[in-house]
C-alpha positions in Angstrom: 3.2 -2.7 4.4 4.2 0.4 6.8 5.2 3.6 5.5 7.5 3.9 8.4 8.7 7.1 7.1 5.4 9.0 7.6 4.9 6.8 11.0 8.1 8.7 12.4 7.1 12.0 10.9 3.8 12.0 12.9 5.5 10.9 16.0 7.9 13.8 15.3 5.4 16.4 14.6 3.1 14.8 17.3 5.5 14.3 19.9 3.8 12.8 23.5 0.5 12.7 22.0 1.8 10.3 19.4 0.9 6.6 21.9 -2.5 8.4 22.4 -3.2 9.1 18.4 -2.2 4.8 17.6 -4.9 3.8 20.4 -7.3 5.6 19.0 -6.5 4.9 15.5 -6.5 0.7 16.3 -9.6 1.3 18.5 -11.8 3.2 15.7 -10.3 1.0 12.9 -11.2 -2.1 14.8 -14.5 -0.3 15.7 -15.3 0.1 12.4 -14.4 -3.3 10.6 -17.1 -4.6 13.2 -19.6 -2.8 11.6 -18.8 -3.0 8.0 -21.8 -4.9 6.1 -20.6 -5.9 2.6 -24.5 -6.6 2.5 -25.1 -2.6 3.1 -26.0 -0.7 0.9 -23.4 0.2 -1.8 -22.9 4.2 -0.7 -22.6 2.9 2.9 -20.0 0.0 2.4 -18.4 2.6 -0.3 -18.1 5.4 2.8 -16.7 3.0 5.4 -14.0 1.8 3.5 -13.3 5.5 2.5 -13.3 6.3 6.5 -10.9 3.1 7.1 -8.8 4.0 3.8 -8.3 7.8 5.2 -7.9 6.3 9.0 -5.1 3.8 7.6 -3.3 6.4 5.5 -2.8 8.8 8.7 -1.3 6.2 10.5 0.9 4.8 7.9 -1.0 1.2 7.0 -0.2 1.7 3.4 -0.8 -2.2 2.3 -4.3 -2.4 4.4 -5.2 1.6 3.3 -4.5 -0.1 -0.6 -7.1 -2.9 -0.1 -9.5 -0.4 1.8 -9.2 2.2 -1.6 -9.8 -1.0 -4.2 -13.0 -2.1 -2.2 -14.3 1.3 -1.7 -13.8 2.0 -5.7 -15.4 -1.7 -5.8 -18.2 -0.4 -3.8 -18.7 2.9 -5.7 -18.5 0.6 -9.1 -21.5 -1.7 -8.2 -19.1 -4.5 -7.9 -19.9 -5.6 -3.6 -18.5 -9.3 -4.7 -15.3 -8.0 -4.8 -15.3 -6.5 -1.4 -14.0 -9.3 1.1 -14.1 -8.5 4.3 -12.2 -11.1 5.6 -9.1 -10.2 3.7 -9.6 -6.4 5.0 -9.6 -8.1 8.6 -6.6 -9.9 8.0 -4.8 -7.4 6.6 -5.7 -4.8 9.3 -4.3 -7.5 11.9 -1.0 -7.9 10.0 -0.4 -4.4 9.7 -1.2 -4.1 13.2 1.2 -6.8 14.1 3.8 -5.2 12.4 3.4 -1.9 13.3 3.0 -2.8 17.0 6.4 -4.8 16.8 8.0 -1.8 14.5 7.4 0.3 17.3 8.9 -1.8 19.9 12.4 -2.1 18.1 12.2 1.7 17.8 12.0 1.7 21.3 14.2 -0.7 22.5 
């Protein structure tokens, strides 16, 4: 769900500004998944999911940036059915869960 290697390499390469880069990350991924419109016009939808798969990749959220790559490529393919946005949600609140409680075992 977490590549937890990569999380650690950017806190590591980072360093203090690591906290600030995960509140921005959850605030534009959050941000964004309000606007998505599976309704939108297919470059649109195609181009969010692209911004969420690249956001989700920085950070690590391998299972969520997965789903965001097959919707986008859904998108781009003319196929908007199989774009569920409810499943991206869920999937971007599990990771989140995780993540948030990976980190706190790290720092305990």
């Amino acid at each position: 769900m977490i590549d937890w290697e990569h999380v650690n390499q950017l806190r590591t390469d980072v360093g203090d500004g690591f906290d600030d880069i995960v509140e921005v990350f959850l605030q534009e991924v959050s941000d964004r998944l309000a606007r998505v419109d599976v309704d939108a016009d297919l470059q649109t939808l195609a181009a969010d999911l692209h911004f969420l798969k690249g956001a989700a990749l920085n950070l690590g959220f391998q299972d969520f940036a997965e789903r965001c790559a097959r919707g986008e490529d859904s998108a781009m393919a003319g196929r908007r059915g199989e774009v569920t946005l409810s499943e991206l949600i869920q999937s971007f609140e599990d990771t989140r869960a995780a993540f948030v409680s990976g980190l706190s075992r790290q720092a305990a």
